[in-house]
C-alpha positions as CSV (number, residue, x, y, z in Angstrom):
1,X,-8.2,38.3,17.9
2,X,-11.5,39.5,16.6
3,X,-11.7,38.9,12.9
4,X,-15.6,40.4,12.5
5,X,-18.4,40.9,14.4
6,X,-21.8,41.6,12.7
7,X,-25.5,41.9,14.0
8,X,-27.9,40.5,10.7
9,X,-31.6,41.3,10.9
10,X,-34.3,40.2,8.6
11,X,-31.5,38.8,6.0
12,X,-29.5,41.7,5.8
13,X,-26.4,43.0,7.7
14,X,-27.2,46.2,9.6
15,X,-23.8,48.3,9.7
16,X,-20.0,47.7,8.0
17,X,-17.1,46.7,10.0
18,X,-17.0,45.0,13.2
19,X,-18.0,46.3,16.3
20,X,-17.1,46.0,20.5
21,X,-18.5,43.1,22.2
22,X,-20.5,44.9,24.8
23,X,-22.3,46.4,21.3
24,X,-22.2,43.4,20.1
25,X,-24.2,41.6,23.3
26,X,-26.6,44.7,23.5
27,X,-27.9,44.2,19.7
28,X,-28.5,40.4,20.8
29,X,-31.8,41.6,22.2
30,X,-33.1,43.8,19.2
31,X,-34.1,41.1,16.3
32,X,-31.9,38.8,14.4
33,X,-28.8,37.7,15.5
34,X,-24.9,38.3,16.1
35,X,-22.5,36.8,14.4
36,X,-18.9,37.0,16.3
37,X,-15.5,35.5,14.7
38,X,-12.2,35.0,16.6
39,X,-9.3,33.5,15.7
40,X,-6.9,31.9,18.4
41,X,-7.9,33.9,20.9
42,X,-5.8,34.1,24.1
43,X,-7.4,32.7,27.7
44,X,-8.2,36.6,28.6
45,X,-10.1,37.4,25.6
46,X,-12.2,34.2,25.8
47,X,-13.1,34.8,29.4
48,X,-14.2,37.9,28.4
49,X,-16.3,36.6,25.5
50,X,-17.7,33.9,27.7
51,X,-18.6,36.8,30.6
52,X,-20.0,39.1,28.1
53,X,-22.4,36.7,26.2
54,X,-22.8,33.9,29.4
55,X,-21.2,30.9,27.6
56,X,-21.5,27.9,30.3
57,X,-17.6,27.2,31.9
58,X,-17.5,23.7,29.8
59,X,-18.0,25.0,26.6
60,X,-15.4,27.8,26.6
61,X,-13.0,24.6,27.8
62,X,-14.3,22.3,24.5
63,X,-12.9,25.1,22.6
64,X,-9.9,25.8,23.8
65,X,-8.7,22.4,23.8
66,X,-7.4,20.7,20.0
67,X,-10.0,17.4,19.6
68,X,-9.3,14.8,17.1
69,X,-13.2,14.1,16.0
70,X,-15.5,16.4,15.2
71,X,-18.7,16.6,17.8
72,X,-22.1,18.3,19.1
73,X,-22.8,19.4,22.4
74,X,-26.2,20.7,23.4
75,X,-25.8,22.7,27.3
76,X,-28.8,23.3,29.6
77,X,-29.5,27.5,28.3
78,X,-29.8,26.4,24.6
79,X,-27.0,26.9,23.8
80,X,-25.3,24.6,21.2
81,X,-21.5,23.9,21.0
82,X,-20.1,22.1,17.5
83,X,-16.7,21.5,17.3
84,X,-15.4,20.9,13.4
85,X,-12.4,19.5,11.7
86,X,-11.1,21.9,8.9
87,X,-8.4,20.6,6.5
88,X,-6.2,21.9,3.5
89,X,-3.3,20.2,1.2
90,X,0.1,22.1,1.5
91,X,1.4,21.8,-1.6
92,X,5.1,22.7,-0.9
93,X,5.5,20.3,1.6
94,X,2.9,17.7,0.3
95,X,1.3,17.6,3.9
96,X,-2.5,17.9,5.2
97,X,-3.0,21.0,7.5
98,X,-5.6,20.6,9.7
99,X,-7.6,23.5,12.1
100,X,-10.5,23.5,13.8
101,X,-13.5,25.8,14.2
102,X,-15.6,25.7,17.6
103,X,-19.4,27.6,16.7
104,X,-21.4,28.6,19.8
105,X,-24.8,28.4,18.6
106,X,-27.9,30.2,20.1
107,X,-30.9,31.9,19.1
108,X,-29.6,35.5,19.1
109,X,-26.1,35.2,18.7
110,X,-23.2,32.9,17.0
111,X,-19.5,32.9,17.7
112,X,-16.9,30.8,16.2
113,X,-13.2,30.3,18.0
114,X,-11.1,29.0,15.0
115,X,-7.3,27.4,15.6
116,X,-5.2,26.9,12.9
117,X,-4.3,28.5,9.6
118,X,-6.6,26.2,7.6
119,X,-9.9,27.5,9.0
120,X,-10.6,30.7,7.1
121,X,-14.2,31.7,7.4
122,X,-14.5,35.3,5.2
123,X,-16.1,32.8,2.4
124,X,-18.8,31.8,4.4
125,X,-20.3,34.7,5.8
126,X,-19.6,36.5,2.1
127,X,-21.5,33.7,0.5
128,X,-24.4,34.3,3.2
129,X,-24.7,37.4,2.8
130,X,-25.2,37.1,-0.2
131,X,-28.3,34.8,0.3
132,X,-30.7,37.4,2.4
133,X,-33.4,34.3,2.0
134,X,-31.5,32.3,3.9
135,X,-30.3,34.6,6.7
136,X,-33.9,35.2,7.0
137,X,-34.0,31.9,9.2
138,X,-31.9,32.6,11.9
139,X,-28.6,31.8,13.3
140,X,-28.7,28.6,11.8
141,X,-28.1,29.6,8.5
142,X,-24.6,30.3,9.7
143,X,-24.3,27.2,10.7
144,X,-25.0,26.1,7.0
145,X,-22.9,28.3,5.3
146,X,-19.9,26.6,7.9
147,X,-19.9,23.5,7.5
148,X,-20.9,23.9,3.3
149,X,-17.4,25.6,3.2
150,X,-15.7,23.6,5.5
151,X,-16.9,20.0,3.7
152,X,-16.0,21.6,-0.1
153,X,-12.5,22.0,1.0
154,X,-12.3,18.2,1.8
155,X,-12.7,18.2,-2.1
156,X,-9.0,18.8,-2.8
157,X,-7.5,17.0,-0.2
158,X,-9.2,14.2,-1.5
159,X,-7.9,14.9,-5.0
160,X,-4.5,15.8,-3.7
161,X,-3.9,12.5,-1.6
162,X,-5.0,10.7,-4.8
163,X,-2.5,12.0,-6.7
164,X,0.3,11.2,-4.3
165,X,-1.6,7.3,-3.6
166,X,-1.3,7.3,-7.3
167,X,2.1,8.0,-7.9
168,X,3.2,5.7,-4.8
169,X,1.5,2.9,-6.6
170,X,2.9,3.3,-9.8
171,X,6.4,3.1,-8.5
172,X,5.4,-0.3,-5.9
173,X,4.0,-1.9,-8.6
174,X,6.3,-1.6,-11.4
175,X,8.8,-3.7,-9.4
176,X,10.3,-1.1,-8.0
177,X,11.1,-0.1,-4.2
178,X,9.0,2.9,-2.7
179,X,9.9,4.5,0.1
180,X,8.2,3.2,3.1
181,X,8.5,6.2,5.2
182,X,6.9,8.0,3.0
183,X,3.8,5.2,2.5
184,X,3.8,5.4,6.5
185,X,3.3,8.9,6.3
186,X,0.4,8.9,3.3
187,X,-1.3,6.4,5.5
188,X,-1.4,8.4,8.6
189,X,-2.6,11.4,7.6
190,X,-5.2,9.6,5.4
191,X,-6.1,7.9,9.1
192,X,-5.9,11.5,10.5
193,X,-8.3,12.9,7.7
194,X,-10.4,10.4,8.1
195,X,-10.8,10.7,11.9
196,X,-12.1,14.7,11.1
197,X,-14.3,13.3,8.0
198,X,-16.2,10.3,9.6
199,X,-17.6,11.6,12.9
200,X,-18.9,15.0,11.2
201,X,-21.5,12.8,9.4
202,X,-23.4,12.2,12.8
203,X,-22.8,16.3,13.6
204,X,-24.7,16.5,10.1
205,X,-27.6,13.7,10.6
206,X,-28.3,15.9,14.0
207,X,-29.2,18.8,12.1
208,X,-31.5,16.8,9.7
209,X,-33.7,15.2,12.6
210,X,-36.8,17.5,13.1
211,X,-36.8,20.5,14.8
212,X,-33.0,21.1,14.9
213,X,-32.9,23.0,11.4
214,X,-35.7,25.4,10.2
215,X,-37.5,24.0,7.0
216,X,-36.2,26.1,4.9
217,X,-32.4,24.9,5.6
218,X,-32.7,21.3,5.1
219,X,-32.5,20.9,1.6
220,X,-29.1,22.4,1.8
221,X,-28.0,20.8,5.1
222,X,-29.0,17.6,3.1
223,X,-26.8,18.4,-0.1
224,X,-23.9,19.3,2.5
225,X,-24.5,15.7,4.1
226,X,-24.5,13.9,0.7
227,X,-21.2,15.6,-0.2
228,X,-19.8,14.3,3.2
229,X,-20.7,11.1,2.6
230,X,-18.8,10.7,-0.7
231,X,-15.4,12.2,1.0
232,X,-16.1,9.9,3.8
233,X,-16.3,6.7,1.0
234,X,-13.0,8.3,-1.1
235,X,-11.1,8.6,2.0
236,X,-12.0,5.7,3.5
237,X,-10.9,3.6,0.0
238,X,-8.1,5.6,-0.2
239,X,-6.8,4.3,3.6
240,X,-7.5,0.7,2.6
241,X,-5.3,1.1,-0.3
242,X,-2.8,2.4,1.4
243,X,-2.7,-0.2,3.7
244,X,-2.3,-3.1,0.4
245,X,0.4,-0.9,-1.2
246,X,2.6,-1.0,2.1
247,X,2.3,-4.7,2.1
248,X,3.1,-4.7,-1.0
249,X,6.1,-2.9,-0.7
250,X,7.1,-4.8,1.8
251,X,6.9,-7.9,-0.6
252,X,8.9,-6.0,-3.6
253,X,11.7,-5.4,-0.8
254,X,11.7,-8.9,0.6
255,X,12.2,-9.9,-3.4
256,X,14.7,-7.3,-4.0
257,X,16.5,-8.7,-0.8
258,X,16.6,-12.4,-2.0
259,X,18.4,-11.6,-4.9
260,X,21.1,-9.7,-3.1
261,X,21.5,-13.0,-1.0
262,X,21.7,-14.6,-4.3
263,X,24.2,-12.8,-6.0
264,X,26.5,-12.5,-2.5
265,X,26.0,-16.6,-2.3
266,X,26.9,-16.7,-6.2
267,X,30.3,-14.4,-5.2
268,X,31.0,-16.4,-2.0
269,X,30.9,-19.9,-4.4
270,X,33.5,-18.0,-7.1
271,X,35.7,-17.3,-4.3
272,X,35.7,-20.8,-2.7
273,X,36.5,-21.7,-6.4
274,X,39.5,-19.6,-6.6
275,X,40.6,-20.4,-2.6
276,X,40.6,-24.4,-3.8
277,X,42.4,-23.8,-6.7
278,X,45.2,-21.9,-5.1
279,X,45.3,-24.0,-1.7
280,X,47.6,-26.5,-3.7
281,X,49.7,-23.5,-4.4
282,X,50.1,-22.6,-0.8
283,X,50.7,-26.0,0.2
284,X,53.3,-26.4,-1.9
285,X,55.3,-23.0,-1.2
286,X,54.3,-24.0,3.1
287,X,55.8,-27.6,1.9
288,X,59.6,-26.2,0.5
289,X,59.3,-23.0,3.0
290,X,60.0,-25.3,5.9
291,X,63.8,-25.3,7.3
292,X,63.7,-28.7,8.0
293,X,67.4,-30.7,7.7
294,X,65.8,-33.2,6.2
295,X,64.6,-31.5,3.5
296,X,67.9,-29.3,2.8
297,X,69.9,-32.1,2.3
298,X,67.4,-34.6,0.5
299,X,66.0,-32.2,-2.0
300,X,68.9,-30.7,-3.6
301,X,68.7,-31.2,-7.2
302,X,66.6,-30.0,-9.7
303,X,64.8,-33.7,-10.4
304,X,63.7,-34.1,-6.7
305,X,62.5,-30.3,-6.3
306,X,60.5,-31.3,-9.6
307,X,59.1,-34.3,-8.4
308,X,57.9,-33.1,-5.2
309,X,56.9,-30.4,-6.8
310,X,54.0,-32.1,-9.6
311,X,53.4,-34.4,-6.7
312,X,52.3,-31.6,-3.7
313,X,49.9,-29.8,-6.9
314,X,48.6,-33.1,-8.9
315,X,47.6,-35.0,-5.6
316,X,45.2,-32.1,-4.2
317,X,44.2,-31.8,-7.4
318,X,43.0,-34.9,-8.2
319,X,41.5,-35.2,-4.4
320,X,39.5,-32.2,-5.1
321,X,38.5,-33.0,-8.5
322,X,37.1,-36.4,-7.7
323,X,35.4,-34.9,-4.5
324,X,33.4,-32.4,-6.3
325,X,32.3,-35.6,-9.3
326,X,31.4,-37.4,-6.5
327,X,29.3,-34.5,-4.7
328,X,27.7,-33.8,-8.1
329,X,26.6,-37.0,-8.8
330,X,25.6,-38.4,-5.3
331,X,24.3,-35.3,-3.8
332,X,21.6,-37.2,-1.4
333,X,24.5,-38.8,0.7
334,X,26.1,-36.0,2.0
335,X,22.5,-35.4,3.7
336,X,21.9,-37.6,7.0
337,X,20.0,-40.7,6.4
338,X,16.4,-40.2,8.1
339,X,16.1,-42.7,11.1
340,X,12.4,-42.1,11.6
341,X,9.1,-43.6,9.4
342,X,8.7,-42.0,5.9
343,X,6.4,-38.7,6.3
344,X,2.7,-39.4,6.2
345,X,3.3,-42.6,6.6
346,X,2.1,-44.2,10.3
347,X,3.4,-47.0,12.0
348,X,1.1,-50.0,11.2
349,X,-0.9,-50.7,15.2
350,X,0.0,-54.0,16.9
351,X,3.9,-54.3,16.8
């Protein structure tokens, strides 16, 4: 779809609303310079575009296809293919969504193919047309106004994925467990932002070399590179943090999960209390449940069922009791003597 298509001419637009392309291409060759924006357009209209203006067959393929880093292409008629990364922080569902903006570059005429809702473009040619002085210079003021707008909306990403880094932090390191999916997540869209960020500071260091950017432009391509590189140092401190605040969540879980093993080895000792203290009990009721003749006609008054009685529940007792005195006091020999030399301690040489 063809969002605007304007032909500018010694700094000034010259006509309202957009315009056909055939127009368009004829007003190529009378001064200035065209300045054609689609968004998503399908493979019909770009072949069209492509016919209609002579974009070489590569070019038209860069910018159909989604790339994951920012780059420059320079093709053999002058004309000039840069491929951006465009982001913006969705609030609702704390995620980054990314776009991307291809801009065909030539002397007479620029066209940008945009994908994705995140790379709106009415700012930049509003904020260029207001600056006649610097549409005086050509095509490549477009160019300017782009990538100005597309690295100050790095800005609240940046701040936005601080705020969440922050609030991740404060929960890892107060002792408490974070959740890791969601550290996973933080980190891989900081890597994702990262990967748009990084690479566009060669696209900009292009355009400062001499001859690729008329005088007049490079103070301001230079203030667009220096605010690149701070996003680019933000983001890539905020990636490295990431990284420590996963291992240390991964530390505050292993912790969290030593003390479960803790309490549940605490439980399982109570209960081996309670079982030893009750196995005289069901030794004694196995002992008298048995219908053994012997027993029915041995143990028939209330003296011998007594007797065997304190017998069957003293005696474990009194095993158990001077078991666990003994463990208590000698706990080394319940382990197995060592039958090797000491440790750190060689066998003296000779026999």
């Amino acid at each position: 779809m063809i969002v605007d298509c304007a032909h500018y001419r010694d700094g000034r637009r010259q006509h309202e609303g957009a315009m056909p392309l055939e127009q368009a291409a004829a007003r190529c060759g009378m001064g200035g310079f065209v300045w054609l924006g689609i968004f998503e357009p399908g493979p019909e209209e770009l072949a069209r575009v492509r016919e209609i203006f002579g974009l070489h067959e590569l070019a038209v393929e860069d910018a159909t296809a989604y790339h994951l880093r920012p780059k420059a292409e320079q093709y053999e008629d002058g004309t000039e293919l840069i491929i951006l990364r465009t982001a913006r922080y969705d609030d609702e569902r704390e995620e980054i969504d990314t776009g991307e903006i291809s801009v065909f570059l030539a002397e007479h005429f620029v066209i940008t193919v945009r994908q994705g809702i995140a790379s709106e473009l009415h700012g930049a040619r509003s904020r260029l047309e207001a600056r006649p002085e610097l549409l005086k210079t050509g095509s490549a003021s477009t160019l300017w106004a782009i990538l100005d707008q597309v690295v100050d909306s790095y800005a609240p990403v940046v701040g936005e994925l601080e705020r969440d880094i922050e609030q991740i932090e404060a929960t890892v390191f107060s002792g408490a467990v974070a959740p890791t999916e969601r550290i996973y997540s933080l980190r891989r869209e900081a890597t994702d932002f990262y990967r748009a960020v990084h690479p566009l500071l060669a696209v900009l260091a292009r355009r400062l070399q001499p001859g690729k950017s008329p005088p007049t432009l490079l103070p301001y391509i230079r203030d667009v590179h220096d605010h690149l590189l701070l996003v680019n140092e933000e983001v890539a401190a905020q990636r490295d943090l990431l990284t420590t605040v996963l291992e240390a969540n991964i530390a505050v879980i292993s912790v969290e999960q030593n003390k479960i093993n803790l309490r549940q080895s605490a439980t399982m000792e109570r209960l081996t209390v309670l079982a030893s203290v009750f196995l005289p009990l069901s030794f004694v009721v196995g002992f008298f449940g048995q219908n053994f003749g012997w027993m029915v006609g041995h143990i028939s008054g209330f003296t011998a069922f007594l007797v065997f009685t304190l017998a069957g529940l003293l005696l474990p007792c009194l095993l158990l009791y001077l078991w666990l005195r003994r463990r208590r006091s000698h706990p080394g020999q319940l382990m197995p003597e060592p039958t090797g030399p000491p440790a750190g301690r060689s066998r003296p040489a000779g026999g």
